[in-house]
C-alpha positions, 0 to 999 in steps of 0.5 A, a space after each residue: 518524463 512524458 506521460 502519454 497514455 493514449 485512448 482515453 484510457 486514463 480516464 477508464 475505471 480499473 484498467 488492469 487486472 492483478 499480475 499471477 508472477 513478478 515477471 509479468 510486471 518485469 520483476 524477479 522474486 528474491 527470498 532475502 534473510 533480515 533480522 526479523 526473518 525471512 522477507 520475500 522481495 519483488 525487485 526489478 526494472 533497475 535504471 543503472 543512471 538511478 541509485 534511489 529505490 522506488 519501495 512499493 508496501 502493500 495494504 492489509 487486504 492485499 500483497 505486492 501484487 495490488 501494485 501491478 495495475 500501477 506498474 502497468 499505467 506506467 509501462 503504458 504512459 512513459 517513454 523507454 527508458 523514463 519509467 517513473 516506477 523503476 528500481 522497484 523493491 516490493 516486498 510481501 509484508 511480514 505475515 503476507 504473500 510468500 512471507 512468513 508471520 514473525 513469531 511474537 508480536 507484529 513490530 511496526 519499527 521490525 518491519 520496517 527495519 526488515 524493509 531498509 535492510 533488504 533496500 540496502 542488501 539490494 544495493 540501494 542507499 536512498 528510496 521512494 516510497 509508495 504505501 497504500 493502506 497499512 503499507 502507507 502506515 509503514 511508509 510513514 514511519 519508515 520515512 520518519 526513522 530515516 528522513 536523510 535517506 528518504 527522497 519522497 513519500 505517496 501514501 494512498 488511503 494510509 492508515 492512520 489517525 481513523 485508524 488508530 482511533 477505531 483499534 483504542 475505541 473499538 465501540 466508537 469505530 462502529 460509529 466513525 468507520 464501521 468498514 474498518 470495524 467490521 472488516 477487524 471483526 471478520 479477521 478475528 473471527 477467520 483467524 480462529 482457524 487460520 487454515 479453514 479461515 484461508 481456505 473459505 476466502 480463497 474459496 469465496 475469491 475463486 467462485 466470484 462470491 467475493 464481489 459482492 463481500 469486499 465491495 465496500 472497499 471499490 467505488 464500482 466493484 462490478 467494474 473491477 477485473 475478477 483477478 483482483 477478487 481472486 488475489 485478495 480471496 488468495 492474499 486474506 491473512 486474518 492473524 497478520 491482519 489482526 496483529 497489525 492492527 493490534 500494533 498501532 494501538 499505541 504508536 505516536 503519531 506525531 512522530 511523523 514530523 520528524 518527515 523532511 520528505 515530500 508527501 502527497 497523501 492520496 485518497 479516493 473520495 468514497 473510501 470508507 476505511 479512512 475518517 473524514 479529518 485523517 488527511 487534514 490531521 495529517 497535513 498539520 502533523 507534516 511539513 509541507 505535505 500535501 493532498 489529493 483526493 480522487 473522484 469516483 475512487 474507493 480504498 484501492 486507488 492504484 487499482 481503480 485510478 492508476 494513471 491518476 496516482 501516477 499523475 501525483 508521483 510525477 508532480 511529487 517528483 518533478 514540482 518544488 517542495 519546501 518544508 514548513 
């Protein structure tokens, strides 16, 4: 793999926009049937001399598509045929994009369950995975319940130890990460009238205001592409959102050490939905896992710094890992 972007351009902030259709980053959407229901899957950009699946889970605020600007740094940096992104499976999360909200509660192990089973219907038996935010949750877990077929593990700004916190002690994540606390706030109270609650975010995405509102989430928000507002005004599900977070409340954490997979956790250093400690506590909980954090980065580092997450899957693929 020969990285290769020219310009200067992987020193620029936020280089893309979010992509409208899966074709415009060389994906197909698929609707595929798993246990849990339906699940819409984003796949594509097969390399027939790999059999291993790069999975790509979206964050709560967001679908498949906040993967887009990553796909595109690597469009732009890898030579033909050495995509550093490829045999991609990008599902839209139960209750996000196209898929539907199970009915009952939000089941972290179901839906990673429902991930696997679409993984393996697409004729892939080994994975990557890349998670971001809630997506990174998922990651993790996937990864611990199936450590054999598991190759490598990137988390960006993953939910969890803050997190988790912050669902159990609602009252003190006012104080540690109140971003986490009032967005919680703002999901439930949207989720009161789901439809209205959709309509008024997509509204606000649509007309700009959104800018100003999902700010805390960027390091340079004026800087950030309109489509990607418009995306996350068009993506808010505040039931799945709310249910999600409801899920964690009692997931333990430590079972994340059954991970045998290298782990890069990635983190912008001005992201205000991750507590201070979650990276150390999470390097204690993993053998071997690692960390890099991003300067001049928020929440969304695949879209602000899509080279440098790049630059961390490339040196989590090709550098030694050796488990503790």
């Amino acid at each position: 793999m020969v990285m290769t972007p020219g310009l200067g351009i992987s020193l620029s902030y936020a280089p893309f926009g979010i992509p409208a259709t899966a074709d415009e980053v060389q994906l197909e959407s698929v609707r595929m049937r798993t246990a849990l229901g339906e699940l819409i899957v984003h796949a594509g950009r097969r390399d027939r001399a790999d059999d291993t699946a790069t999975i790509l889970l979206h964050g709560g605020a967001g679908s498949w598509s906040t993967f887009g600007p990553l796909l595109e740094a690597d469009e732009l940096s890898s030579l033909p045929g050495e995509r550093l992104v490829r045999n991609v499976v990008a599902p839209d999360l139960p209750g996000w994009g196209a898929t539907p909200l199970p009915v009952g509660e939000f089941d972290i192990d179901a839906a990673a369950r429902s991930i696997v089973e679409a993984t393996r219907a697409l004729g892939y038996e080994r994975w990557r995975i890349v998670g971001h935010s809630l997506g990174g949750f998922l990651a993790l877990h996937l990864a611990a319940m199936e450590p054999e077929r598991t190759v490598s593990v990137a988390v960006v700004s993953p939910s969890s130890f803050g997190i988790v916190d912050a669902v159990r002690h609602p009252l003190g994540a006012l104080r540690r990460l109140p971003a986490f606390a009032g967005m919680r706030a703002a999901m439930a109270t949207l989720g009161l009238w789901e439809g209205g609650g959709r309509l008024l975010t997509r509204g606000l995405g649509n007309s700009g205001a959104l800018r100003g509102l999902a700010a805390p989430l960027f390091r340079h928000p004026s800087l950030v592409d309109e489509s990607v507002y418009i995306a996350l005004g068009h993506e808010v599900r505040p039931h799945a959102f709310t249910r999600a977070a409801d899920a964690v409340r009692d997931y333990d954490l430590t079972s994340w050490g059954r991970i045998t997979a290298p782990v890069t956790a990635i983190r912008g250093d001005a992201d205000v939905f991750l507590a201070p400690d979650d990276l150390p506590k999470l390097l204690a909980v993993i053998p071997g896992a690692r960390s890099v954090v991003l300067e001049r980065t928020g929440h969304f580092a695949h879209v602000e710094r899509p080279f440098a997450v790049l630059d961390s899957l490339l040196r989590l693929e090709s550098e030694p890992f050796s488990s503790l």
